[in-house]
N, C-alpha and C positions, 0 to 999 in steps of 0.2 A: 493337825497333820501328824500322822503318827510318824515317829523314829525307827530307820535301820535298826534293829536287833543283833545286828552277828557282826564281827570283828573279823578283817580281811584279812590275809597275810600280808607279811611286809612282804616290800620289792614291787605294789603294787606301782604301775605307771599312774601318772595322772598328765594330763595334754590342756594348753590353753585352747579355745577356738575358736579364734576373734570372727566374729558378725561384720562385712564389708561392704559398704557399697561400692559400688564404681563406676565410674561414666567415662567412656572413649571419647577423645574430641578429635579432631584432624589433626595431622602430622606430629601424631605420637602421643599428646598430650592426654593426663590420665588427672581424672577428682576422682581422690576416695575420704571416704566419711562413715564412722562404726554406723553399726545398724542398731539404733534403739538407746535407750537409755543406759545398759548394761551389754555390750557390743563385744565382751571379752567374758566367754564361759566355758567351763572347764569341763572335765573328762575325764573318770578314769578307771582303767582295765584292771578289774579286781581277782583276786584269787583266794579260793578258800580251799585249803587243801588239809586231806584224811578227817573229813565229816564221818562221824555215826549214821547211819539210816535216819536215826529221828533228827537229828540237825540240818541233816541234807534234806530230807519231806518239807520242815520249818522251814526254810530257805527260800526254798520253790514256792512255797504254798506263800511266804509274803509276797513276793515277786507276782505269783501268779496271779492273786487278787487286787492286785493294781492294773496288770495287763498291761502295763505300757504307759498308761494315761493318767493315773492321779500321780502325782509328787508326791516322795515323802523326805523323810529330814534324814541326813545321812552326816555325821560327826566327820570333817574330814582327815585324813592320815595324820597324825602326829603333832595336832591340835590342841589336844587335851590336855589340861597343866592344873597344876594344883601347887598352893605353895603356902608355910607357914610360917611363921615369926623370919618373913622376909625381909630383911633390912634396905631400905629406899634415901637415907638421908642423914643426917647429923642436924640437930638445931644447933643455929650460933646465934640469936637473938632478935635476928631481923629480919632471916629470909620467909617467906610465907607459901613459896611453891614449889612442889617438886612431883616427877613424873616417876608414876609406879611402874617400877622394872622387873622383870621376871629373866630367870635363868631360859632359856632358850632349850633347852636340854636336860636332863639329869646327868648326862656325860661332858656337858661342857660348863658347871656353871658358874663360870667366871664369865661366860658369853651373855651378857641382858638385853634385852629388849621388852619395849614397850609392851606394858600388862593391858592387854583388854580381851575383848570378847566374852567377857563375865556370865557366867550360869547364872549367880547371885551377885549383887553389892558386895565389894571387899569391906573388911575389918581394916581400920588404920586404929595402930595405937602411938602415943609418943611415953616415952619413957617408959614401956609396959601399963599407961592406962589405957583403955579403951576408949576413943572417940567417935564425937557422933556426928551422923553427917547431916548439913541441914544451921548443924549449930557449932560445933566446931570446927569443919571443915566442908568445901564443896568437891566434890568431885566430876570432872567433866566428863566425856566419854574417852576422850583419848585418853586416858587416868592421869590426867592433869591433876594433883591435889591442890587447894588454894586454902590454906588456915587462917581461920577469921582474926588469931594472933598469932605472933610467930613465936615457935617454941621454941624453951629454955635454951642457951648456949650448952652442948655437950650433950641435949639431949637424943636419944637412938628412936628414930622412926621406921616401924615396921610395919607389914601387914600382910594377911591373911587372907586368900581366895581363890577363886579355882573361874578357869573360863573354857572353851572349845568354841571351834568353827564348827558353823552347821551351815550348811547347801541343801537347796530345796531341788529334788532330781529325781528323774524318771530313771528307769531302765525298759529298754525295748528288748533287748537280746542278752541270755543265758544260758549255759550248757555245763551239763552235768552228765559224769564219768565214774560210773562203776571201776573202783581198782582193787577191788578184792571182796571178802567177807565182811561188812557193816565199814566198809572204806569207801568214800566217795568224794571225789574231785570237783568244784564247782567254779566257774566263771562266768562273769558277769559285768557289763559296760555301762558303768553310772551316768547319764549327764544330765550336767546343771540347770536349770529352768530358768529363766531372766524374770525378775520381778522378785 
């Protein structure tokens, strides 16, 4: 599945848009129940704004050879993290598990939350060696770390990697705006694909 190429403007909307069933029964009475496996997908109103001629052609011309119908992978808004000699822990001699945290932000990062969506396997080091995983340590998907020993008391556990959200989505509707001499306006309505 090929990947979105071009970077949206910020401010773009994104919309949940829950999948519903529903059944009327007499005197009022309502059953609802999501539709599908994946019952909650998303949406969202993108904006690219003062394209080149040839960025704004590029654009159209991905869009236009999907036509509506194949999905492709689209990174979503302010997903993408990357992080280096991140510190997740202190060894004191006994504990063996600790969950990899990530700054949330680059403007907030005393704000952490849970490290996943990995492009690659993270790097854990403890004391600044490098570990390996498999044999020094397991890593679960939620980035649960689990060390086969528990390190040193005093020792700094860091680690290194990078992850994003990807959504598998169509586009059906786009519109593009001439606003000057090689200046062009574009917009466009991502939504999510279930599966």
């Amino acid at each position: 599945m090929q990947r979105f190429p071009y970077t949206p403007d910020y401010g773009a909307q994104a919309d949940s848009v829950p999948r519903v069933r529903k059944a009327q029964f007499g005197e009022g009475y309502t059953q609802r129940s999501g539709d599908g496996l994946n019952p909650v997908l998303r949406r969202w109103a993108l904006q690219f704004s003062s394209l080149s001629k040839v960025d704004a052609d590029g654009l159209e011309a991905f869009l236009r050879a999907r036509a509506g119908v194949e999905a492709f992978e689209f990174v979503t808004l302010d997903t993408a993290w990357a992080v280096t000699a991140q510190p997740f822990g202190v060894g004191d001699g006994g504990r063996t598990q600790w969950l990899l945290q990530r700054p949330l932000s680059a403007d907030v990062p005393e704000l952490l939350v849970p490290a996943g969506d990995w492009t690659a396997p993270p790097t854990v080091y403890v004391a600044g060696i490098t570990q390996v995983e498999g044999t020094d340590y397991e890593l679960s998907g939620s980035g649960l770390v689990t060390f086969a020993a528990a390190p040193a008391a005093g020792a700094a556990l860091t680690f290194a990697g990078a992850g994003e959200l990807v959504a598998h989505v169509v586009c059906e509707e786009w519109h593009r705006t001439a606003k000057g001499f090689n200046a062009y306006d574009f917009t466009a309505t991502f939504q999510e694909e279930a599966g």
